[in-house]
C-alpha positions in Angstrom: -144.9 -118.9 -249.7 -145.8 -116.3 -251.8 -146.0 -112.6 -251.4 -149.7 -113.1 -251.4 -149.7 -114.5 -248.5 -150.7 -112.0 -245.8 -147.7 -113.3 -243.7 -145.5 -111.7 -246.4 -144.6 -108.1 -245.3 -145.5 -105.3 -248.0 -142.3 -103.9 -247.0 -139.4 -103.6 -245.2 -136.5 -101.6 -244.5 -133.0 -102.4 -246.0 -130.1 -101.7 -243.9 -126.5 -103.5 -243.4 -126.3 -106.3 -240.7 -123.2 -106.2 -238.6 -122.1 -109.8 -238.5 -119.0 -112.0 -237.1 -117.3 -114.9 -238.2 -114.9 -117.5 -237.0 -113.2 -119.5 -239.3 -110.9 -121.1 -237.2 -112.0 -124.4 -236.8 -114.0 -124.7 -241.1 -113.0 -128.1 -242.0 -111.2 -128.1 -245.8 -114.5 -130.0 -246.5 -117.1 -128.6 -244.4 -119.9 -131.0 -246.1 -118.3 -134.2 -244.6 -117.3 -136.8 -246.9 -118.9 -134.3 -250.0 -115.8 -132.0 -251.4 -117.2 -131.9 -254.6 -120.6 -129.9 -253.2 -118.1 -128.3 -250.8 -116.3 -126.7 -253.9 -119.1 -125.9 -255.9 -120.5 -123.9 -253.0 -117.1 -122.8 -252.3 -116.9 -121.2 -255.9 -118.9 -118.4 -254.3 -116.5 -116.9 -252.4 -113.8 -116.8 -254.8 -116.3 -114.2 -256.8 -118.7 -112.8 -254.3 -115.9 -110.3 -253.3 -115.3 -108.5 -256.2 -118.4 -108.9 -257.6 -120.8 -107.2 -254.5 -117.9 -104.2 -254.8 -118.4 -103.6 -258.4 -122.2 -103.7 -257.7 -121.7 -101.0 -254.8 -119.9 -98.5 -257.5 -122.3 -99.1 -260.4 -125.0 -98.6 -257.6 -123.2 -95.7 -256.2 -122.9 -94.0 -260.0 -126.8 -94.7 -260.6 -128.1 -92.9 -257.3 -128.0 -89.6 -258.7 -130.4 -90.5 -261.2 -132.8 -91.9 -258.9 -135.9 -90.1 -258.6 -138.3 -91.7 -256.3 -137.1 -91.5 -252.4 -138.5 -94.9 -251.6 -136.3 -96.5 -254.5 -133.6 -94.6 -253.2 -133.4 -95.6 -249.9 -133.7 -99.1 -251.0 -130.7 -98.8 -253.3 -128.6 -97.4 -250.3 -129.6 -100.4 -248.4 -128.8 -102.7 -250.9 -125.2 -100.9 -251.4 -124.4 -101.2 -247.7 -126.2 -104.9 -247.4 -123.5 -105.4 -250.7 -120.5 -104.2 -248.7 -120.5 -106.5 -245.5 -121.3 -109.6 -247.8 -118.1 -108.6 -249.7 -116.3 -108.3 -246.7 -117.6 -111.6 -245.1 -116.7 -113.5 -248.2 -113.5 -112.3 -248.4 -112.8 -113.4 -244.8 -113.6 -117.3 -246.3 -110.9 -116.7 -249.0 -108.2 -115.4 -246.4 -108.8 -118.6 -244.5 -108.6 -120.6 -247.6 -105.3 -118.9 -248.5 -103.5 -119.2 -245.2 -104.7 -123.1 -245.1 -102.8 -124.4 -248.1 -106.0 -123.4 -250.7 -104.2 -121.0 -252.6 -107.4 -119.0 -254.3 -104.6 -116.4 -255.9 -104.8 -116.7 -259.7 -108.4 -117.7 -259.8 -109.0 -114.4 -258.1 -107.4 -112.4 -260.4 -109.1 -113.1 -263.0 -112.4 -112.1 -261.5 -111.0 -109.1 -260.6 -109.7 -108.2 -263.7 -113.2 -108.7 -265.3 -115.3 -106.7 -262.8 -112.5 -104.0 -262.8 -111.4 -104.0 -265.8 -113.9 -105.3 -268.6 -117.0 -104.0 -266.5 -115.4 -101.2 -264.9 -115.2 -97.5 -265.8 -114.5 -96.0 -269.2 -113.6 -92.9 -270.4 -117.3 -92.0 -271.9 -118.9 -89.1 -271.8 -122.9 -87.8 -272.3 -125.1 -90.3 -273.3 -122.0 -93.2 -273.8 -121.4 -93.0 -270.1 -125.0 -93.6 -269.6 -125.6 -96.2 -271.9 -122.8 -98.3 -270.2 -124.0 -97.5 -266.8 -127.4 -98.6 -268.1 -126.1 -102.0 -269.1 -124.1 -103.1 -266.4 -127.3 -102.0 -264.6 -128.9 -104.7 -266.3 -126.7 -107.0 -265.7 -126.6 -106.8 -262.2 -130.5 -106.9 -262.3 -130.1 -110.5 -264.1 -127.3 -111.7 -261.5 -129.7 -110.7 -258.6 -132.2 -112.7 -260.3 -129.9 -115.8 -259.6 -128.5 -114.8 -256.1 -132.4 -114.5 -254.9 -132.9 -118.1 -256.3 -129.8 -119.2 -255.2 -130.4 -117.3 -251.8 -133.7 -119.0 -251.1 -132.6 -122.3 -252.3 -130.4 -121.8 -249.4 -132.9 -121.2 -246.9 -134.6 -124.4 -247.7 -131.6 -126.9 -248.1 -132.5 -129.1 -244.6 -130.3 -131.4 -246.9 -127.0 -129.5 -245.9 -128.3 -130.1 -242.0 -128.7 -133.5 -242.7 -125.2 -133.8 -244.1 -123.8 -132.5 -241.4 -122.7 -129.3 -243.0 -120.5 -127.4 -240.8 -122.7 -124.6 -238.5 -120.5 -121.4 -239.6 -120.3 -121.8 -243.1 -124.2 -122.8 -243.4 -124.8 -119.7 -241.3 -122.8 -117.4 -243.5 -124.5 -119.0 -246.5 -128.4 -118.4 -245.1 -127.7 -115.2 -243.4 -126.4 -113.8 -247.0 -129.2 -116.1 -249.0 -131.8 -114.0 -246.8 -130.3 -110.9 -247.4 -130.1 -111.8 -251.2 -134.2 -112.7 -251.2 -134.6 -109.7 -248.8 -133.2 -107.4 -251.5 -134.3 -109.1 -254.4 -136.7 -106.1 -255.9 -133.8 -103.7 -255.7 -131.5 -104.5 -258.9 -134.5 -105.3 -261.1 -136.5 -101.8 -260.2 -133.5 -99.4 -260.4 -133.0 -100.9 -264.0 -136.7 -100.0 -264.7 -136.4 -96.7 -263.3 -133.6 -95.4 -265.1 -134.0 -97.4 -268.4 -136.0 -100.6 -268.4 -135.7 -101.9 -272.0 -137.3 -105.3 -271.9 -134.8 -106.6 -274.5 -132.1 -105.2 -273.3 -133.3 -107.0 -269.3 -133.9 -110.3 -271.3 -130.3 -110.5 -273.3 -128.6 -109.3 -270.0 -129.6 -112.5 -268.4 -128.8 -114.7 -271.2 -125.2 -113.1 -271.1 -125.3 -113.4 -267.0 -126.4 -117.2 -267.2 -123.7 -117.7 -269.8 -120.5 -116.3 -268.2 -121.8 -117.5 -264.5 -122.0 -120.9 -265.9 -118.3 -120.9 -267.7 -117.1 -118.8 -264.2 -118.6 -121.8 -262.6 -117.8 -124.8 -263.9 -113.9 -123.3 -264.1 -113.6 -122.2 -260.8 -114.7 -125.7 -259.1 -112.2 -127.2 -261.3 -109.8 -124.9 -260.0 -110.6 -125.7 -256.6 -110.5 -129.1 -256.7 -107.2 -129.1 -258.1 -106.0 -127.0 -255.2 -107.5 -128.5 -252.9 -104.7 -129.9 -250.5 -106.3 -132.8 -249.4 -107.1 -133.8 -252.5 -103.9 -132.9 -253.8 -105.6 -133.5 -257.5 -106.1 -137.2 -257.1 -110.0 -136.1 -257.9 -111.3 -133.9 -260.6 -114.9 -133.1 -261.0 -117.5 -135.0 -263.1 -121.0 -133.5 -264.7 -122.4 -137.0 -262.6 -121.4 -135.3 -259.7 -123.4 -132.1 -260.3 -126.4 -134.1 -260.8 -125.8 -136.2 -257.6 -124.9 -133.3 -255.5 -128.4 -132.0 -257.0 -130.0 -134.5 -256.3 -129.2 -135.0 -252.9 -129.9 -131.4 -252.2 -126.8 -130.2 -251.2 -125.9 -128.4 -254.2 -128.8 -126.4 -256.1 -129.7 -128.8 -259.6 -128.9 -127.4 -263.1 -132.9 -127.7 -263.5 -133.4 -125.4 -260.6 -130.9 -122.9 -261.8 -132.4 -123.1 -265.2 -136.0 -123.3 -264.8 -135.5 -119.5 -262.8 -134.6 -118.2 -266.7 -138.0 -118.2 -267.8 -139.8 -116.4 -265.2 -137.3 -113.5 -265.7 -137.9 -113.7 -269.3 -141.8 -113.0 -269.6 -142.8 -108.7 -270.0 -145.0 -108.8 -266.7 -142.1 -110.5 -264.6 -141.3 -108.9 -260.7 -138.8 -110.3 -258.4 -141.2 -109.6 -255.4 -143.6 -112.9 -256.9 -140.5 -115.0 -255.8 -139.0 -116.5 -252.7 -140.1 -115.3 -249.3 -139.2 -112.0 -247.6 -141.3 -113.0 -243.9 -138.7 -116.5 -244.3 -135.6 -114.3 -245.0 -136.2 -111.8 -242.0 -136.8 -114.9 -239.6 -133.8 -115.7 -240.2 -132.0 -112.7 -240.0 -133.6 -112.3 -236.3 -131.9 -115.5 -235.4 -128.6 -115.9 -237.5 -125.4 -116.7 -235.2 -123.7 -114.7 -236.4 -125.9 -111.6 -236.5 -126.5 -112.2 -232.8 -122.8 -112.6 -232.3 -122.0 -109.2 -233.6 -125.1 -107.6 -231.6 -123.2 -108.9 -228.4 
């Protein structure tokens, strides 16, 4: 559906969910019989933490320079929206940890590059700006693949079919329609303070890059401390083209063919993925209507 569509809304207000989560009875494989596509969806939460928080204090640094109310609102939204899935995440990795799935080291390392290789330096004037301006754009070019990854999410009646387990598959669509709900809000705050159409372009060639290499380590990590598993498994690229394939893990081609789109001068998040989908959702998420009880 596109945002043509006059069952598309124009508009509508961002604002943080309360939601609630048990994990007490996730499977170690919650797609039964699958823990490769568990794993690779799995990866997510080992980064999703300390990732949304670094997005929150770039975000929070970058308000001041806002300009226009209505992007400015939408920015708040999207930095209390980026909070709760932080915490939510992080509540998957606490279960992982006290079940035997030691995330630990992996997890360091992602925090030591959002906090320390894309955290705060000691610039001043126009320095400080410049860096603000390209983690800016970087963030705009991860959005661009939590949106696609987000409504991929939405759509996958494969992970229904599989069985998938109800909690995890809710946590997963209510954050993938927050994702294509927000999906404007990175790309036009980057326009509004600097909007260099290089500078947008390389940013996602660097994102795709490092997501990839982030990616591919972290399922191997996982599967390795897995403790059912216990290593007698490692993954194979046949596997991420199976899992594709069946439509329980998003294909390379899918995750590839959203580069170009982001790539052309004219390009606007808003001409991808469905907002009316994403709120329908919301309305109806488990967990949302949990938290509202």
């Amino acid at each position: 559906m596109s945002p043509a569509d006059p069952a598309e809304p124009d508009r509508v207000e961002l604002h943080a969910r309360d939601v609630e989560f048990d994990w007490s009875q996730l499977p170690a494989h919650w797609i039964p019989g699958e823990p490769f596509a568990t794993h690779f969806i799995n990866f997510l939460h080992l980064v999703l933490p300390e990732g949304e928080r670094w997005f929150v204090e770039v975000f929070k640094q970058a308000l001041p320079l806002v300009t226009d109310e209505r992007l400015a609102a939408d920015v708040r939204g999207f930095i209390g929206q980026e909070a709760v899935h932080a915490d939510s995440h992080q509540g998957v990795v606490d279960h992982f940890d006290a079940h035997g799935l030691d995330t630990g080291p992996y997890v360091e390392q992602i925090r030591w590059m959002f906090r320390r290789v894309l955290g705060e330096r000691p610039y001043q004037g126009e320095r400080a700006e410049a860096w603000l301006v390209q983690r800016l754009a970087l963030i705009a070019a991860i959005e661009h693949f939590t949106a696609v990854l987000g409504q991929w999410v939405l759509d996958a009646e494969a992970l229904d079919r599989a069985g998938a387990d109800p909690t995890m598959l809710d946590l997963l669509r209510w954050h993938g329609a927050e994702e294509v709900e927000h999906r404007a809000v990175a790309f036009d705050l980057y326009q509004h303070v600097h909007g260099k159409y290089w500078q947008r372009c390389t940013a996602l060639l660097i994102a795709a890059v490092v997501l990839a290499r982030l990616w591919v380590r972290g399922v191997k990590f996982l599967m390795r401390r897995d403790p059912v598993l216990r290593g007698r498994r490692r993954p194979r690229w046949r596997d991420v083209l199976r899992g594709g394939r069946l439509g329980l893990i998003p294909s390379v081609w899918q995750l590839l063919g959203a580069m170009p789109g982001y790539l052309r001068p004219g390009y606007h998040p808003s001409r991808h993925g469905s907002t009316a989908q994403a709120v329908a959702y919301l309305a109806q998420s488990p967990a949302a209507m949990a938290a509202r009880r």
